[in-house]
Structure formats: C-alpha cells, structure tokens
Phi, psi and omega in degrees: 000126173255097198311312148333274178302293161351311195294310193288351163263002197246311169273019172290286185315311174301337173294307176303300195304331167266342156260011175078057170067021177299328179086009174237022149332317156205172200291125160113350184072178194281345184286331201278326182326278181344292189316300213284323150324289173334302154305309181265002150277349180287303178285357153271021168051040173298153143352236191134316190287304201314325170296334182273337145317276177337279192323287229291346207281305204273000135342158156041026201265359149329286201273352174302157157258144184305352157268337154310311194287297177342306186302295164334305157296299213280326192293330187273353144331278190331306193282307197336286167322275183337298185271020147319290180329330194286171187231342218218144165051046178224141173295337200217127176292149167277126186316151190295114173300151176290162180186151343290192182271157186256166185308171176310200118068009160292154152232114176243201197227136174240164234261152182251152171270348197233148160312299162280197161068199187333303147358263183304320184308345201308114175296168201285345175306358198253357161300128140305109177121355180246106144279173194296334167303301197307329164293331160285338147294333168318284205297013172255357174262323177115025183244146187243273211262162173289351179265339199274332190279317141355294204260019193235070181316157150273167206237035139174195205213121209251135179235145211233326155284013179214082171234126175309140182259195188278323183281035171231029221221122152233172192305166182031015193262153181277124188212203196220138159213138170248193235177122168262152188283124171265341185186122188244136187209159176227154177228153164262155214204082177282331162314288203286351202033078185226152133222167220217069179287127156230174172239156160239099165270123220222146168221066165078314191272002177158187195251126145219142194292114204247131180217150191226165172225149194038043204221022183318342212253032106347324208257329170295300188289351186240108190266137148332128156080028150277190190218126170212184191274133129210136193247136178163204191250127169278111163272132183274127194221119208033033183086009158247158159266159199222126158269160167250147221342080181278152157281155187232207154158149184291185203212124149255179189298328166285325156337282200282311180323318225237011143066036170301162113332082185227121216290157219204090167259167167300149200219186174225180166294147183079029179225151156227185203249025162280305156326293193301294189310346183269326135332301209254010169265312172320323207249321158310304221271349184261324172253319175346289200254027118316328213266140188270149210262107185289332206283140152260175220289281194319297158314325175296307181300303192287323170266018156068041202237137186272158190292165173288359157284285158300316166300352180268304200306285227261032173247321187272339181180112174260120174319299187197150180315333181286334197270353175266338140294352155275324159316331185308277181339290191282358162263336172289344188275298174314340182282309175263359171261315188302317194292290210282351168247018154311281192304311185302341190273334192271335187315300166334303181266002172263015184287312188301318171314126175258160190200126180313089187338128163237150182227116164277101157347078166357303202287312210293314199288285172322290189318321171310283174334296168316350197265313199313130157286022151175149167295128168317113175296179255236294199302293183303307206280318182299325195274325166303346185251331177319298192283267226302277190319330174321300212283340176279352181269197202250036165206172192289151163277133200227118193209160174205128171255142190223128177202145182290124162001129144107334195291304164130066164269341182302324195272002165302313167289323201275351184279293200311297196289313219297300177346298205254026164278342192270350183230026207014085196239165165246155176201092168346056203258094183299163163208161189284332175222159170336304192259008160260336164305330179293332187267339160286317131359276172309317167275343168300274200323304162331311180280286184320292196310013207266140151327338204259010163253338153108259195257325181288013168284116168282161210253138147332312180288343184286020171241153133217170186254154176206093190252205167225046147254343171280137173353139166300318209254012166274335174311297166341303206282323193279320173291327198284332180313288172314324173288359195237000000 
C-alpha cells in the first residue's frame, strides 16, 4: 500500500474539516491539490478506479455549499475506509490486528514494525476499544489516524488543587466544582417534549444543581454516593446555583488524592472525556517516546526546549504547571519553525522560475518623481530601488510593501507600472473594491498622462478599469488589448 499518498489525502481532507469546509487549507483550494494527488497516486500505481472515484466525489467542489462539501469529505472518508476493509484486489492492506485480545473495557495498541510510516498512519480501529461507530465519532474531531491522536491537544486544562468549592460559585463565572452525587431524577415535560435530567451535587459547603435536557440516559450513568466532576456557566435559578448540560465525568479516588493536572479535550456527541483521555493516554504513553526528535541536540540546548517526546507526554497530561508550559514552548516553537521553513522552501521553488531581467531606466524614474506635487521620503525612494533591483534578477519578484493609510504605497506601485509601460511590459494594480479601483484608475491616469512628463506621458487609452460593472463590450476590448 502506498500509505503516503493515501496519509496525504485523509490529512488533507481533516485540514478542510477543521477549517469548516472553507476550502482554503492550501493556496489554490482542494482543486490544485487534487491535480497534484492525482499525479502522484499515479505514478504510485495507486488504482485508476480508485483515483477516478475520488477526483469524480470531489468535482465541482468549489461551488458546494459547506453541507456539501461535508458530504463530500465524508464519502471520500467512506471509500477510504471501505478499501482498508478489503483483503482481497486492493490497493490499501488492512492494518495488523493486535493479538491476543485484551480484558473487556481496555485500550491497547497494536504492535507495528516499524515507528514512523505506517504505524502512526495506522486508522484509529486497530485500538481496542475504538469501533466503527467510535471512529466515526472520532472523525468528527478531525481524528483519523494515530498521528492525528497525537496532535489532539487539550483545549484547556482541570488543576484538581486549586478548585473553587460550592459556597464560593458565583452567577456567570465559568468554572469545575467537584461533588458527590446525592440524587439523580428525570422528569418530563410532555407538552414542550422535554426531559430533564437532574442532579444534586453536594461537596460539604453547599448544594448545586447539575440539570441536562433530553439526555435521559443520565439518570443511569450518574450513581448516588459517586464523586464527579462538572464543568460549565453558573446560572441562577431561584436564587440557587445551577450548571445547565455541564460537562462532567467520574472521579476515582486517585484522581482527587493526587490533585493532577488533568486535560479537558473537545468532544462530540455520545463521547465523554473520561473514554477519550483513556484512548488518547494509550497512545501517547505508547508512542510519545518513539518519535524521533528532528531538533539537534544543539539547538534545543540553546532555546531551552524539551525533546518532542516529551512535550507531547507532558502537553496531554502534565506533571506540574512548569513542564506544561514547556511543553506549550516546544510546540509552539515547532509550529512556527515548520511555517518558516514552509515559507524559504516555496522561496526556493518560486527562485526557480525563470524570467526575463528587466531594467528601468533611472532618467524614466527621476522625471517621474521630479513631476510629484511633493517629495518622496527616504523610506520611498529606497523601496523604489528595492522594486527596480527586484525586476533585474532572473526570477519573479515576490515583495509585500507595508504601510500605514496614506503612507504612499500607491505612488511606489504606479513608479513601478509607469517604468515598465515604458519597456512595453503590461502591469496589473488590483484593489479590494470597485471604488477604490476607481479612484486608482483616476489618479494614475491624471497623473502618468499629464503634459508636464513630456515625451514620457502615457495616452489614455494605455490605463484602463476593469471592475465588474464594466460593459461586455469595453470588457471585450480591455482583455483583447491585454492579449496583445
């Protein structure tokens, strides 16, 4: 199987899924992707149905609506899944079962041969204890894979020694109070068709009220003289306190002894985060210190960064407030390392692109300049030679000009396009709206065209607007122009 191409399209699709179907996950949309998938499942003798199955799932997927698009990610979720499943005539092996089977209610890991590669690619089923429902409650978090479980931070964090108690709970503050259960009832409501599951929690300093709606199947799981957890917005309800659907979970006796640290991740329905953290501990405590660590040594030592082995143990379930703030430190450091050698690698490859030097004429430039009804700062002229040196190397120029409202980026860019209108170049000046193209449109035109540049004035017909109010058939004449 070649696991690679496949990993790179199931974490693609999880990228789409987390930024909520935007369709901007990378430059160019899920279509320039595709192509380039396409190609490289090709040359990996990936299936022709199967690839042609994909592309056709994921057509037109620009123009979807975000319940579309969903749909869409999930069918191609779906084929994924389907040839895992197959044994026989497939392109993708079913991952190795684990053996023997473990006691009931357990999660183990099942053994891989190799650390990286397959292994983390590895779907969340070969845990014990994740079935195809539990997996689809994954994937609904954006976890696929043992590596996406890796990567599934917690998005806040319960310190079990420093919790507020009940007679210290005020109206709207968000908070954790734990609590033994005194009495659990569901009640109905047949008009409005509600129920109402409620609780009484009690931790020596008072009473608060835990109340759920429709969720009945509650009244089973929260047993009298247990001890939990729940988490929410404290509300006022006759002058009592109240959580309204708080999340919750039981407490064993090792917990409140031992005053953890303990992580609180995002969840879906049907999940509670006692299930997840026992899942996602497994897999940490199992792999975390497999992973090979890319930083040398030497680098680590001078910015004070713990191995990556560790910062994943200790980001998912932290020792003390100091090793979870380092950890924080080295993923974050990794994040922003990854992004900056993101960006020098597209530097690189748009460096490759070749382009014809082009050099503007000094005199073209100073006659411009010299016309302005004020003088240029320091900051502008340098930035002008900046852009003139840009346009003389053998590759495209790639610059972000930065300024304050006002500052004068316009006449730097319009310095620029006059030059090379002068070397018969065409030159583009985008704007965010209609009526600020218009008002660029005017003042270029006022300005390049004026008698007072002489022989270097350009004619009117060589600017034009082009919004999306202009005419089909001046639109016509302004593309036919551009083509010529």
């Amino acid at each position: 199987m070649p696991s690679g191409i496949v990993s790179a399209l199931v974490d693609y699709l999880r990228q789409e899924a987390e930024s909520n179907f935007g369709n901007y996950s990378v430059s160019g949309g899920i279509e320039e992707f595709l192509q380039r998938w396409k190609k490289e499942a090709q040359q990996a003798k990936l299936s022709p149905i199967f690839i042609d199955q994909v592309a056709d799932i994921l057509s037109d997927y620009h123009n979807a609506t975000p319940q579309e698009r969903k749909q869409k990610i999930t069918a191609v979720i779906d084929l994924i899944r389907s040839k895992s499943n197959q044994k026989e005539d497939s392109d993708f092996k079913e991952p190795r079962k684990p053996s023997p089977t473990p006691k009931p209610n357990t999660i183990s890991i099942a053994t891989f041969s190799g650390v990286n590669g397959s292994g983390l690619d590895a779907p969340l089923t070969v845990l014990h204890g994740v079935g195809t429902k539990n997996a689809e409650r994954l994937e609904k978090l954006g976890l696929f894979t043992l590596n996406d479980i890796l990567h599934h931070y917690p998005r806040r964090y319960e310190d079990y020694s420093k919790l507020v108690t009940i007679d210290q709970l005020k109206f709207d503050m968000e908070t954790t109070v734990i609590g033994v259960v005194e009495s659990v009832q569901t009640k109905e409501i047949p008009k409005r068709k509600i129920k109402i599951t409620e609780a009484m929690i009690n931790d020596n300093t008072g009473w608060l009220r835990l109340t759920w709606f429709n969720q009945p199947w509650l009244e089973r799981q929260l047993h009298p003289q247990s001890t939990i957890a729940a988490s929410g917005k404290i509300e006022n309800y006759l002058g009592k306190p109240v959580i309204n659907n708080p999340q919750w979970e039981k407490l064993d006796k090792e917990q409140i002894s031992t005053n953890r640290i303990v992580p609180i991740y995002p969840l879906t329905a049907h999940m509670t985060q006692e299930w997840l953290r026992k899942v996602i501990h497994k897999v940490i405590t199992y792999w975390a210190p497999k992973i090979h660590d890319y930083l040398p040594d030497f680098i680590r030592t001078n910015n004070e960064l713990i191995p990556l082995s560790e910062a994943l143990l200790q980001v998912h379930f932290p020792d003390s407030e100091e090793l979870l703030e380092k950890a924080r430190e080295r993923l974050a450091f990794d994040e922003i390392f990854v992004l900056q050698m993101g960006l020098i690698a597209q530097k690189i490859q748009w460096r490759q692109v070749s382009k014809t030097p082009i050099q503007i004429s000094a005199d073209t430039t100073a006659r411009l300049t010299q016309q302005l009804p004020f003088t240029l700062t320091d900051a502008q002229y340098r930035v002008i030679q900046e852009i003139q040196s840009d346009l003389e190397k053998p590759y495209p120029m790639n610059r972000l000009l930065q300024g304050d409202v006002g500052a004068g980026k316009t006449i730097i860019a319009a310095t620029a396009a006059f030059g090379l209108a002068h070397l018969n170049f065409q030159t583009a000046i985008m704007a965010p709206t209609s009526i600020l193209a218009e008002q660029h449109f005017q003042t270029l035109t006022g300005f390049l065209c004026s008698d007072r540049l002489g022989k270097l004035q350009l004619d009117k017909q060589e600017i034009a607007l082009l919004t999306g109010d202009t005419s089909k058939s001046i639109r016509e004449e302004i593309l036919e122009g551009l083509r010529n």
